[in-house]
C-alpha angles and dihedrals in degrees: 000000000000131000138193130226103246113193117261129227112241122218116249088255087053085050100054097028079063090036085052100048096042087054091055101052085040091065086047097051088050104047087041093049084052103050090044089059098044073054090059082247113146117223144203126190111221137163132242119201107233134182136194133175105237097040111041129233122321145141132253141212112255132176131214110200124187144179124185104313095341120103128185128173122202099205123177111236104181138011090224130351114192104295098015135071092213146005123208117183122215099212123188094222148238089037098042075233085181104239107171147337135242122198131183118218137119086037102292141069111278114206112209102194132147106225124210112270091025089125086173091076139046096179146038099241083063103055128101109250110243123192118271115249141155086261099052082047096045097052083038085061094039080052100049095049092048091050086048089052 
């Protein structure tokens, strides 16, 4: 016998748990998508389908960002991973080449990148986080465009 897969109603935790979260990635998109322009980056807003398990099927916010023939996506990946509420990836397309990491806890956007000359460290899970801020973003893009060169 077949079935079909009828919505379900989400409790009003799952809702806001999902309004929360989109919010969230909405005011990074945005920031992001700012930051990118004052760069001379070109962006493009797109949407990912996403599912989790406590929350249900949706859709989130997405940017494409690009600069001459240098492409990068920031694309979110889960709502929440143990001690975060959210992960976002920065990918060099059109390979995903994986770029950076952005992590929310502690009530802001963490960013996990190895910058060039850190000779501590030879990946991103080892990196300290730092905050997220129109500087760290700036010298991640100068970087990527070097990389792409």
């Amino acid at each position: 016998m077949a079935t079909t897969d009828a919505p379900k109603t989400l409790s009003p935790e799952a809702e806001a748990l999902k309004k929360t979260w989109l919010d969230r990635l909405r005011d990074l998109v945005t920031l992001v998508e700012t930051w990118a322009k004052e760069l001379d980056w070109s962006t493009r807003r797109i949407e990912k389908k996403m599912k989790d398990s406590e929350v249900g099927a949706y859709r989130a916010p997405a940017l494409i960002m690009q600069k001459e023939t240098t492409r990068v996506i920031l694309e979110p990946i889960a709502r929440s991973t143990p001690g975060a509420e959210g992960v976002v990836d920065l990918y060099l397309m059109p390979a995903y080449d994986d770029i950076a990491n952005l992590y929310y806890f502690e009530g802001e956007w963490k960013l996990h990148y190895v910058f060039a000359g850190n000779v501590n460290v030879s990946t991103v899970e080892e990196t300290e986080s730092t905050k997220f801020t129109n500087e760290y973003f700036k010298r991640l893009m100068e970087e990527i465009v070097k990389t792409c060169e």
